[in-house]
C-alpha positions in Angstrom: 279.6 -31.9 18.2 282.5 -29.3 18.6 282.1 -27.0 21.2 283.3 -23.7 19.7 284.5 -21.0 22.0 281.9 -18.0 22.2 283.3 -14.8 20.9 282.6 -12.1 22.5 279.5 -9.6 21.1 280.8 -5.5 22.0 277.2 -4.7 22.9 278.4 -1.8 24.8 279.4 -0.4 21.9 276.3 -1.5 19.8 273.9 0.1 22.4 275.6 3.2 22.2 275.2 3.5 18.5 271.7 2.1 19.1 271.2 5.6 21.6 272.6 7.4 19.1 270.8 6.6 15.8 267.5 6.1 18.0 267.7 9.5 19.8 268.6 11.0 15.9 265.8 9.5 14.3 263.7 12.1 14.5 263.6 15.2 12.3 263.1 18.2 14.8 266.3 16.7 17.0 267.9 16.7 13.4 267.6 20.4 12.7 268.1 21.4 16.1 271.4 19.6 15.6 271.9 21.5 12.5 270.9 24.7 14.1 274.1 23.7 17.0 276.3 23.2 13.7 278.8 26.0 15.7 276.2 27.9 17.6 275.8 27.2 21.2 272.1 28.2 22.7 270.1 28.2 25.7 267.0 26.4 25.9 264.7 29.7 25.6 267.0 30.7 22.6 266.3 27.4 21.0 262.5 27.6 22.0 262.5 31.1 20.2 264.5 29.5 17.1 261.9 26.5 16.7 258.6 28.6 18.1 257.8 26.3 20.6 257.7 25.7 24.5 260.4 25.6 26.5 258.9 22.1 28.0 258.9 20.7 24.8 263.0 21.7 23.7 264.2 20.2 27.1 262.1 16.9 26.4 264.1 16.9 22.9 267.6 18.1 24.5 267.6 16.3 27.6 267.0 12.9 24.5 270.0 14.1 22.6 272.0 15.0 25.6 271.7 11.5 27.3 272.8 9.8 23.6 276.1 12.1 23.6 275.0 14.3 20.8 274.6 17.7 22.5 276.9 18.3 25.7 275.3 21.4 28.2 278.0 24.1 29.0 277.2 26.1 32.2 277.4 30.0 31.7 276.9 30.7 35.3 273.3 30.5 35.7 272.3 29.5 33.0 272.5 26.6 30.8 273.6 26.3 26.7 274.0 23.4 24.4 276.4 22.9 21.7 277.1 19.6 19.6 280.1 17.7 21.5 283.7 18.8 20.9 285.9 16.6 18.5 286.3 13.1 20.2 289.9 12.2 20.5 289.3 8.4 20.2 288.5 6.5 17.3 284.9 4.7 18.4 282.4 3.2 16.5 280.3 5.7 18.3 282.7 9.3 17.9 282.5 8.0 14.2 278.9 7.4 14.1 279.1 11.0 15.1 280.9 12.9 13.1 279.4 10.7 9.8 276.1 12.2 10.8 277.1 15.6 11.6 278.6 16.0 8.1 275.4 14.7 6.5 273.1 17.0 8.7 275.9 20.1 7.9 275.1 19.4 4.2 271.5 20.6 4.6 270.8 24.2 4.2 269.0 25.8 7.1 265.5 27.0 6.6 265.0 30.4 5.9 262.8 31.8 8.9 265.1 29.3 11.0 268.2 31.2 9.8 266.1 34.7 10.4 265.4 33.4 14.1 269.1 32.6 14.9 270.4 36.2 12.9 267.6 37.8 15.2 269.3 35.7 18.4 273.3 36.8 17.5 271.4 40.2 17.0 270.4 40.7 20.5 273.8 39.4 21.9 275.3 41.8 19.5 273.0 45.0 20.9 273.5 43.9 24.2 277.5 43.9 24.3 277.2 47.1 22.2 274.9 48.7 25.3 277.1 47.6 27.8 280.3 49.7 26.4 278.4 52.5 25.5 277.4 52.6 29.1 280.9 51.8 30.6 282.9 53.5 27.8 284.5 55.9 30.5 285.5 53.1 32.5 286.5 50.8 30.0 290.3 50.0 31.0 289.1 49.9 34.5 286.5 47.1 33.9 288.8 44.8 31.9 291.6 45.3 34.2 289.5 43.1 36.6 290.5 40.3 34.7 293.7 41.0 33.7 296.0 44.6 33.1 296.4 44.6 29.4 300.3 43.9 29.3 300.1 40.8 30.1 298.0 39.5 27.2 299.2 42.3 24.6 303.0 41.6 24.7 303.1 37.6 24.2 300.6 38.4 21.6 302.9 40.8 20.2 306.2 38.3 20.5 304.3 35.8 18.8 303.3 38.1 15.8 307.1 39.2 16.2 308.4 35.9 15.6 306.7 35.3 12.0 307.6 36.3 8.8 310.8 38.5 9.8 308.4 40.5 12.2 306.7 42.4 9.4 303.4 41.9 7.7 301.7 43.6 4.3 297.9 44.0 5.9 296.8 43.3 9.0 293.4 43.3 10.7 292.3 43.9 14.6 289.0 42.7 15.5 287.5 44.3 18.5 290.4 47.2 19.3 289.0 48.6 22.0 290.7 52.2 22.7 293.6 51.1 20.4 296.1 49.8 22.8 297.5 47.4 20.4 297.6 49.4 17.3 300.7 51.5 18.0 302.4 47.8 18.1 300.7 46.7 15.1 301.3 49.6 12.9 304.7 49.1 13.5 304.5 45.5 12.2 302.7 45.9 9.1 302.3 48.2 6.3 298.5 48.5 6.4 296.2 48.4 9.4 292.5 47.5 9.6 290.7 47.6 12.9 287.2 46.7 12.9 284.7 47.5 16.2 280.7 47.3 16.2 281.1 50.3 19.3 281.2 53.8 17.9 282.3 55.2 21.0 285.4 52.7 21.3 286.2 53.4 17.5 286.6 57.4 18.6 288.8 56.5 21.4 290.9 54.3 18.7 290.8 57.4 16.0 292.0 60.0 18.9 294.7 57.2 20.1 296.1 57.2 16.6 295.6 60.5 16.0 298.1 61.8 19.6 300.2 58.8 18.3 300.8 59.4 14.9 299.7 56.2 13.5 299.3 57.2 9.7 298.8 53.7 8.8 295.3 52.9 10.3 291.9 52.4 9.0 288.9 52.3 11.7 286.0 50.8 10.4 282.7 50.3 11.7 280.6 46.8 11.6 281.8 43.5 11.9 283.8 40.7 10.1 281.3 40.4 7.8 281.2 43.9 7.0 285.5 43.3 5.3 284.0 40.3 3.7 281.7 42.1 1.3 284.3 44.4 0.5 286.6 41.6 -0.5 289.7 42.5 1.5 292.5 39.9 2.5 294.7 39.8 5.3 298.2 38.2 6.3 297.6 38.5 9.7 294.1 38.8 12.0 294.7 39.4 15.9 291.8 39.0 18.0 292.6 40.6 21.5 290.2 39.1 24.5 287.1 40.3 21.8 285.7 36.3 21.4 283.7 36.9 24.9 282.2 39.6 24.1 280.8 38.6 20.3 277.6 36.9 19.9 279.0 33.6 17.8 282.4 33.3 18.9 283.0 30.5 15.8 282.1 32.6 13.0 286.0 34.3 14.1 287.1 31.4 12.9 285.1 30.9 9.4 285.1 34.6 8.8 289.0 34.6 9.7 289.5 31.5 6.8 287.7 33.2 4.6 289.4 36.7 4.7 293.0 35.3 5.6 295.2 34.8 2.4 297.0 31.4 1.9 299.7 31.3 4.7 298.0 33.9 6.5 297.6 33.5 10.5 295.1 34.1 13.2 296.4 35.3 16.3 293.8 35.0 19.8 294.2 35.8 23.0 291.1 35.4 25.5 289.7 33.7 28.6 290.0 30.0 29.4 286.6 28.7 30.9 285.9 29.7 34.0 282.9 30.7 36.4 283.3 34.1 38.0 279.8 34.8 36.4 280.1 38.3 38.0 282.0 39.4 34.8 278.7 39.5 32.8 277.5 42.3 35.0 280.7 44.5 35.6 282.5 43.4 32.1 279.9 42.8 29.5 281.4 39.1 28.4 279.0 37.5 26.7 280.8 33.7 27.8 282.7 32.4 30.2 285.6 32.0 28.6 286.2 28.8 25.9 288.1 25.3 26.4 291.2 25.2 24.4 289.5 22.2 22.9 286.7 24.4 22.0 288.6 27.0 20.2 290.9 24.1 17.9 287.5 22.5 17.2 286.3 25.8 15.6 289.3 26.0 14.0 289.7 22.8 12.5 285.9 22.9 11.0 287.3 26.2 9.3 289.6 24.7 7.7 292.9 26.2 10.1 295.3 24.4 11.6 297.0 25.2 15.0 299.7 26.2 15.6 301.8 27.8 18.8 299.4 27.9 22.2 300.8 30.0 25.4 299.0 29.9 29.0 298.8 32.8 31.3 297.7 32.1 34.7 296.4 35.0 36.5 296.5 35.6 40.4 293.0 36.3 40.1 291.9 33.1 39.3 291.5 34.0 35.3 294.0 31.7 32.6 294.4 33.5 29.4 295.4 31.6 26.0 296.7 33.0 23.7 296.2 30.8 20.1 297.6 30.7 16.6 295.9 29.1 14.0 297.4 28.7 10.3 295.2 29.2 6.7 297.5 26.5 5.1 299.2 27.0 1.9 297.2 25.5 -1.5 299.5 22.4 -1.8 299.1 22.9 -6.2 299.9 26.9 -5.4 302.9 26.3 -3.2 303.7 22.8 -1.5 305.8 25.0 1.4 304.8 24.9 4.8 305.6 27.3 7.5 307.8 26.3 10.9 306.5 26.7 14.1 307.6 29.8 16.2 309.0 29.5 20.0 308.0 31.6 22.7 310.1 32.8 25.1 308.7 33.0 28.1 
């Protein structure tokens, strides 16, 4: 009898896909992973979304948690889950992953389960809009705590700068605050957009471009979504340190894909993760800030790909990136591709 040599089984790996399917195999832990497609909720958030007790949804995300399908992300206090960032390695069990995240993604969400999240992003959304009505006077001064707005505006504005000869056709600003960036932006494109859900930050921004002259401007109330159903297009959409203040900081990135034209860039500039949770109280942020990681995640499900990325440490202990993120070109439109700017700096 020949004594063959035993080859080794990988039941490391086989248990871990074991964990995975096992923990899956359940259709509530499904549509809560649905639910996480690009949200990221607290456990009362998701006990509100699913009408049941909190007990219950820990039981369910401490199961999907331990099987690496739901990673927890600290928000000072409190706790929220999202579905695990983009592995970088090429495992049976990152591709077990992402095989069943596309199949889950393909199901539509249930109507009163899609009400129950709106109603969440609703309450976020009311709550960052009662904070600067409250503070309006002392806007500047509260965001200056993190970081004087020069030194996030003019990399932001080199970058933008540095594509397509410095000069754009429309442009949108999410979130403009008092304005501050508009002056620089009128000058770099022929039509201006700004968009803010605060009323009284929108009259600050009309009576900035009023004492400036900035003929070029148009202040609009609402949201993303609200320049989606009118069917504009932009070449370029700058998002200033707004991401930590809006209720579902990924739907920037589908909403920016689907109102960029082919070529068109998205420009942000906000926190890295951090945990001075006091900004929550005396800044109205929402989050603490997103991994880079995060943000080219949310990107790349959007269908964007990245481009330049600048750091900006902060004495204060803050790190702001600022991020560019590409709408390629339809390859049967036009095959070209865009180069890749350099920062001085």
């Amino acid at each position: 009898m020949n004594n063959l040599a035993e080859v080794p089984t990988p039941s490391s790996a086989l248990d871990s896909l074991a964990a995975v399917y096992k923990a899956s195999g359940d259709p509530l832990r499904l549509e809560i992973l649905r639910v996480l497609q690009r949200d990221t909720f607290g456990v009362l958030e998701l006990s509100q979304i699913f009408e049941m007790r909190q007990s219950g949804m820990s039981h369910h995300l401490k199961v999907l948690s331990k099987a690496g399908l739901l990673e927890p992300q600290r928000e000072g206090n409190a706790i929220f889950y999202r579905r695990p960032l983009q592995p970088a390695e090429d495992s049976l069990e990152s591709q077990a992953l992402q095989q069943l995240f596309a199949t889950i993604d393909q199901a539509p969400l249930q109507p009163h389960r899609a009400a129950a999240i709106d109603a969440i992003r609703h309450q976020r959304s009311e709550q960052s809009k009662a904070f600067f009505a409250r503070y309006v006077d002392e806007f500047r001064e509260h965001q200056e705590l993190i970081a004087e707005f020069e030194r996030y505006a003019d990399p932001v504005a080199q970058l933008i700068r540095s594509r397509v000869d410095g000069h754009f056709d429309h442009v949108l600003e999410v979130g403009p605050g008092e304005g501050g960036f508009l002056p620089a932006l009128s000058q770099l494109a022929h039509r201006v957009v700004a968009v803010d859900n605060s009323d009284d930050m929108l009259r600050r921004a009309k009576s900035r471009c009023e004492d400036e002259g900035l003929s070029n401007i148009e202040l609009i109330a609402g949201e993303t979504d609200t320049l989606l159903s009118r069917g504009d297009t932009f070449d370029l959409i700058v998002a200033n340190m707004v991401m930590h203040h809006v209720p579902s900081p990924a739907d920037i990135f589908v909403d920016a894909a689907a109102l960029l034209k082919d070529g068109g860039v998205l420009v942000i500039s906000d926190l890295c993760s951090h945990d001075q949770n006091w900004v929550k109280a005396n800044c109205g942020d929402l989050w603490l800030g997103f991994e880079p990681e995060e943000l080219s995640a949310w990107a790349q499900d959007a269908g964007l790909a990245t481009g330049e990325t600048l750091f900006i440490g902060l004495r204060n202990g803050f790190q702001i990136q600022v991020r560019e993120f590409w709408k390629p070109f339809n390859a049967q439109k036009n095959p070209q591709t865009h180069p890749q700017p350099t920062l001085n700096h």
